[in-house]
N, C-alpha and C positions, 0 to 999 in steps of 0.2 A: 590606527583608526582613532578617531575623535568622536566625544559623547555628542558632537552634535550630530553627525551624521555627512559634513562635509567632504571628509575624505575617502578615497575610491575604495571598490573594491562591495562585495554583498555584506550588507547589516549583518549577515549571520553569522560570518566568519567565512573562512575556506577549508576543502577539507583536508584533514593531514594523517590520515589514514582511518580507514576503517567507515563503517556505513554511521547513518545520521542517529545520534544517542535520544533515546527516549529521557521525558521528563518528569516533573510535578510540578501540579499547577497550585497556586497557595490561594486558597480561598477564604470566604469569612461572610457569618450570617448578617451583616450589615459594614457601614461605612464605621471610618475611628474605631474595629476592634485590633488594630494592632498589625495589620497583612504585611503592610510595607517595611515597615521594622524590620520585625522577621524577613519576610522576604531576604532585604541588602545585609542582613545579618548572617544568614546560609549562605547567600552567594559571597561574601567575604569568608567566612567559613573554609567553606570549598576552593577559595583559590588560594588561601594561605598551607591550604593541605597541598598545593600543587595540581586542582584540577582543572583543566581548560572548561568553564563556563558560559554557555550561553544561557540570555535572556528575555523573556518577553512581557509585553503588558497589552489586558486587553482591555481595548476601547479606546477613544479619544484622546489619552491624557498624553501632553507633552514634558509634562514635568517630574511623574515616578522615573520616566526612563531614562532620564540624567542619570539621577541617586545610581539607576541599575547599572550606568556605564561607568560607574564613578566606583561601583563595589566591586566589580568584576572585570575593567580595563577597555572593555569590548561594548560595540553599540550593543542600544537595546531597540526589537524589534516590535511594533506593534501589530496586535490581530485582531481585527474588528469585525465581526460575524454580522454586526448590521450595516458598516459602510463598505465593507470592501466586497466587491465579485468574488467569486469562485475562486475563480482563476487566477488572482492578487491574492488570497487567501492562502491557497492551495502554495502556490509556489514559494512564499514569506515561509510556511510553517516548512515546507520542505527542507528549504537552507535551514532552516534554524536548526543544529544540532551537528550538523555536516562538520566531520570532524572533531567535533567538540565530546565531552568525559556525560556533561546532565546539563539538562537545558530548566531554569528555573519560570515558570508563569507565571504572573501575578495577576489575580483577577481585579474585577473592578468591581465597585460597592458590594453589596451580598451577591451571594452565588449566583440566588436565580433575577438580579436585577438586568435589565437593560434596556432599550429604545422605547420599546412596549412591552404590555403583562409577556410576551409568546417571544421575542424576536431582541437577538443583541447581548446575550446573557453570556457570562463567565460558562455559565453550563453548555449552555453553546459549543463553547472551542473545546471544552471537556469532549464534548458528545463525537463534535469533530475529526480531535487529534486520537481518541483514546486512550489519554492520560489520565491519572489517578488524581482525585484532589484531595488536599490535605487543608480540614478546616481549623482554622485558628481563631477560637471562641474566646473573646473577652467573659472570665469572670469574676469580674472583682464583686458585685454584689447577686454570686447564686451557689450553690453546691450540686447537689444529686438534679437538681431540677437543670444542668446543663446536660444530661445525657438524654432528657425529651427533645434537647434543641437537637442534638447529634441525631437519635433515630429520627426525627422529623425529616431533617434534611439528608439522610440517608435513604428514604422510601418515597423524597418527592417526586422525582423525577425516573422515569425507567432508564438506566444507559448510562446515568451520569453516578460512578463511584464514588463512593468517601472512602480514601482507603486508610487513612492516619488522621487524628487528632491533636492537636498541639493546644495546649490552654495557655491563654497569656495574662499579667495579671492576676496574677495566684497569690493571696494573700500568706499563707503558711504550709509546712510541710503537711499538716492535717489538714487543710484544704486540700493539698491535691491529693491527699489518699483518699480524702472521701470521694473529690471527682472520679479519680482513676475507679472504685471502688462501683459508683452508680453505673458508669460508660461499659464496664466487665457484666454486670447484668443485662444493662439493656439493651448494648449493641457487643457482644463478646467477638464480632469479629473483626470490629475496629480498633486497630489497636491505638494506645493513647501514645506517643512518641517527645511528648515535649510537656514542663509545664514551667513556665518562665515566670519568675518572680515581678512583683513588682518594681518598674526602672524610671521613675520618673525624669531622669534626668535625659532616657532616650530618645522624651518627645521629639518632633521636626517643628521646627517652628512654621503656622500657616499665615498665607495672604489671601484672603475674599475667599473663595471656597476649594483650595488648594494648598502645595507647599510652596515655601520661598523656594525658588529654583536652588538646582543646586552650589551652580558655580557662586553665590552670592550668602552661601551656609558658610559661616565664619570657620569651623574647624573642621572639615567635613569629611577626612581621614581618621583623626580620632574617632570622631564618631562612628564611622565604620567599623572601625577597631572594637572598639566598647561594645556596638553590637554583635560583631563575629566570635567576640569572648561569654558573651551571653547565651547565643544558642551553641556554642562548643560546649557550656557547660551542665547548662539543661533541657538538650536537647537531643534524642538518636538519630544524629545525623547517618550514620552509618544503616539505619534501617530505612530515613529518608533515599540514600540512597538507590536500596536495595529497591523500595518502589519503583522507582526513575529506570533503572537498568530493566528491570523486568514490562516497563510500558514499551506499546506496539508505538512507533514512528511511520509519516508521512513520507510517501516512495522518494527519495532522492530523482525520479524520472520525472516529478514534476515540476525542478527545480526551474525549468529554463520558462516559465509561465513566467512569471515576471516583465522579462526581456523583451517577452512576443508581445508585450501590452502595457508598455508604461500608465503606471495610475493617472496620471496627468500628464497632458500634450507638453514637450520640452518648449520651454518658452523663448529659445533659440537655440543657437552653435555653441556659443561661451557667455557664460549664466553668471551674473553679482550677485553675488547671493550676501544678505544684510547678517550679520554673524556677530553679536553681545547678548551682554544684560537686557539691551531693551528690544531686541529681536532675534529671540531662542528658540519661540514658539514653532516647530517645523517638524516631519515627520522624514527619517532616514529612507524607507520605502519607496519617499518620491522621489529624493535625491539619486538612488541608486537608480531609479527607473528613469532618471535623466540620462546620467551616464550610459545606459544601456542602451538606448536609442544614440548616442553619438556624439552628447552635449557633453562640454569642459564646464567646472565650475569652479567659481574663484570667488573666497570669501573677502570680505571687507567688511570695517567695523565702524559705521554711524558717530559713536560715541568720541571714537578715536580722531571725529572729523577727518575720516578718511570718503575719498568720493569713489562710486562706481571705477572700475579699471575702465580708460577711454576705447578699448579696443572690444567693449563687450555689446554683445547685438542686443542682453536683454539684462533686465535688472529684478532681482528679487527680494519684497519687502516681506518677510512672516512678520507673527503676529509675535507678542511679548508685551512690555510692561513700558513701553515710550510715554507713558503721562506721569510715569516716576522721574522720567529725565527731559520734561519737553523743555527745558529752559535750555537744557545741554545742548540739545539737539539743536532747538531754535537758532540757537549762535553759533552753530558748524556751518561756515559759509563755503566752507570745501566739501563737505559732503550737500549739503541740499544745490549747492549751484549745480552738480556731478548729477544730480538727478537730474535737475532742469535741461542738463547738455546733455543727457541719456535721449531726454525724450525729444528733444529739439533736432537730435537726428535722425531721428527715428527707432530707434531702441524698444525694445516691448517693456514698458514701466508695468510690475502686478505685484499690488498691495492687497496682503489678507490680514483683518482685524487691526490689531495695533500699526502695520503699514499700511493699510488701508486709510488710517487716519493721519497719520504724517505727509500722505501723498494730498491729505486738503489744504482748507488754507486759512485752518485755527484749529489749537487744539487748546481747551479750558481746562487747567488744572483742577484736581480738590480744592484749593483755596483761592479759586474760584479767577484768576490770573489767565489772560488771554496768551498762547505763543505761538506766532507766525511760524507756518510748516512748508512746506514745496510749493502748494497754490496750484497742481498738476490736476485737480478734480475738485470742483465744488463742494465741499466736504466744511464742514464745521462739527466738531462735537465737543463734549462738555465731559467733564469727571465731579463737577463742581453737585448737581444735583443727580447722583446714584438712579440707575437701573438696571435690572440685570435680566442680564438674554442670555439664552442658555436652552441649547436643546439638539438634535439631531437637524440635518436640514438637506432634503431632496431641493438639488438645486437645476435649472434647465437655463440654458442660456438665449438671450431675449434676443441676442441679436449676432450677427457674425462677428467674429473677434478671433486674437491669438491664440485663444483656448481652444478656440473651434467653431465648427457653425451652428447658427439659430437651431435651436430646438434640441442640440446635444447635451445629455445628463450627465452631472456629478452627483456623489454625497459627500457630505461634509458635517462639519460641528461650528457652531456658535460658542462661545461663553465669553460675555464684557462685560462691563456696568457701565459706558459710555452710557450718554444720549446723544444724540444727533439732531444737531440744533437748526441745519440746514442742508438735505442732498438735494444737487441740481441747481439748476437745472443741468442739464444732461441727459443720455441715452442709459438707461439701466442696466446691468448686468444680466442678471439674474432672477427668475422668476421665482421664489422658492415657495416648499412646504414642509410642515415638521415630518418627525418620524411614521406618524399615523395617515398622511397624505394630505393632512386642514390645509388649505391655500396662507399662504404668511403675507402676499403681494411679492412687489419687485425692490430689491435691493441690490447696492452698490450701482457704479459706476462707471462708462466707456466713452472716454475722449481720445479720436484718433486710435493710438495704439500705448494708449496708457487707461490701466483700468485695477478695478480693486473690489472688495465687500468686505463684508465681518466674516463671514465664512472660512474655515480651515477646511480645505477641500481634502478629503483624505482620498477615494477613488473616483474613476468614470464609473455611470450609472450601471446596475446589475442588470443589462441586457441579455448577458450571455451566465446569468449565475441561475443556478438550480435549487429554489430554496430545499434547504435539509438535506443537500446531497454533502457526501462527508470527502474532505479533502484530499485522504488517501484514494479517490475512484479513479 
């Protein structure tokens, strides 16, 4: 399997004996206290011990679950409690663990953050799966006063566990005695399982409000390394464990949900899928949901000035970081003519975010530099003057297309700092609205059978999902 997700077979592995292993989810009272770290730190951990590991992340992000495939060999699967149905839900957590030793979660920003105050939250898939979470408190500047943050987030929510603690950024060994020391009064039945010194050298390096992908992290095995030797050394992995073993799993009977309902319409027989640096941005869930409906997919890489394979009915552009490379791209007269003769025969062309903007017909660097793209959709945008979109987004479709017809729903996620300096003229995509239901208007793009948005479509709409019904039902 490949961290992107292109190659066959279910994200979650298969099973090779035995029922589906329970996990822990690694949590954290806000964003930047250190999850991820840790996180690819245990799961290297664990597979240098010899344990078959799976992985998940919840919510939208395309770019932890690299790092995750990169620590642990194996895709990494996402669970999204606000975009995904039941049914995608249900079936995604069921694989996950099938066969596998401990399945590791990483949450997304703090525990109870998500779409809205109620809906989307790390606690969510907690409440869900019935897994144990394990919060991982930055404290570089507090002592006793971190075991108010642990009982706090231990009595907010009914249902949702803390079962371990782990402090990160521990300035001395008398720092963490005094933590360990406040957490044994306050919460005596949390036990404290880690407390990790300070590694500045650990940082990830970030771009806009994320990490630099992984395949583009200059030493990113070492780095693995250096983390799997930090929580080997101060951390009880072996009690981590014993959490994971003892959490309740999701029936293995739900596993074939997927299959009965791919998250997104397969957008033909034999699919080009865009596969680099500048189009990484993609979710393994849909891919698999391809394959299980019938579709063959074959990658090809932009960068490489390679064109779509002539023999494909449909072409797939995700989204990634194309205005780091549009001069590259620009001048790939074998890849952009390959789109042009995709669509010229009629091939289904569908760009989301960063393809969505290569399929126009400009794209404006930071410095501020125009670069001629496909010219396949009215499309101009800009890097040159910054904004940023960013949000959950209920999306309905305006009109009949490949994806399906007028009036049928996806959700999906946004996040660019493009501007769009010109859409259309054209037929719209997409009607969308955020998370809370505000109307956003109509976005993206449908010429013939070539279409696009900003939107990372993660499932079809929750027609058939039961809010707060839990995935084991």
């Amino acid at each position: 399997m490949t961290a992107s997700g292109l190659a066959g077979g279910p994200s979650g592995g298969g099973p090779t004996g035995g029922g589906p292993a329970g996990g822990v989810i690694v949590a954290a009272p806000a964003s930047g206290s250190g999850k991820t770290v840790f996180t690819l730190g245990l799961i290297r951990h664990w597979v240098r011990a010899g344990l078959r590991v799976a992985s998940a992340k919840v919510g939208p992000d395309y770019i932890d679950p690299a790092f995750h495939a990169a620590a642990s060999g194996r895709p990494c699967v996402n669970l999204d409690p606000w975009a995904m149905r039941g049914s995608t839900l249900a079936g995604l957590a069921a694989r996950l663990g099938d066969g596998d030793d401990v399945v590791v979660c990483e949450g997304v920003m703090g525990l109870f953050d998500g779409a809205t105050a109620t809906e989307g939250s790390t606690a969510d898939i907690a409440l869900r799966l019935g897994w144990p979470v394990v919060l991982v408190l930055d404290v570089r500047a507090q002592a006793a006063s971190a075991a108010a943050v642990v009982r706090g987030f231990a009595t907010h929510r009914e249902g949702v566990r803390i079962a371990a603690v782990v402090f990160n950024r521990v300035g001395s060994d008398r720092h963490a005695a005094l933590l360990r020391e406040a957490c044994a009064l306050a919460t005596p039945g949390i036990p404290v399982l880690g407390a990790l010194p300070r590694a500045e050298g650990l940082a990830l390096p970030e771009r806009h409000l994320g990490l630099v992908q992984a395949r583009e992290h200059p030493d990113l095995e070492a780095f693995l390394e250096r983390a799997a030797d930090l929580v080997g050394r101060h951390v009880e992995t072996g009690g981590l464990r014993a959490l994971a073993e003892a959490a309740t799993s999701p029936s293995s009977a739900r596993s074939s949900a997927l299959r009965l309902a791919p998250p997104i319409p397969p957008l033909g027989q034999r699919i080009a899928v865009a596969d680099d640096a500048a189009f990484a941005f993609r979710y393994p869930h849909v891919a698999d949901g391809w394959r299980a409906a019938g579709a063959e997919l074959a990658a090809f890489s932009p960068l490489a000035d390679e064109s779509p394979p002539p023999d494909a009915d449909a072409v797939y552009l995700p989204g990634g970081y194309p205005e780091l490379y549009a001069g590259r791209l620009a001048g790939n007269a074998a890849f952009l003519d390959g789109l042009r003769a995709a669509a010229a025969r009629g091939a289904v062309v569908f760009g989301e975010c960063g393809g969505y903007m290569v399929l126009g017909e400009g794209l404006i660097d930071a410095d501020g530099t125009r670069h001629t793209m496909a010219g396949l959709l009215a499309l101009t945008t800009s890097f040159a003057d910054r904004g940023l979109h960013l949000g959950y987004r209920r999306a309905v479709l305006a009109r009949d297309c490949p994806l399906g017809a007028a009036g049928e729903s996806f959700r999906g996620h946004e996040f660019h700092y493009a501007r769009t300096l010109a859409e259309g003229p054209g037929e719209p995509l997409f009607r969308c609205a955020d998370a809370t239901g505000r109307p956003l208007g109509t976005t993206g793009l449908v010429a013939g059978r070539v279409m696009g948005s900003f939107v990372h479509l993660i499932d079809r709409g929750p027609d058939d999902r039961k809010q707060g019904a839990d995935v084991r039902d």
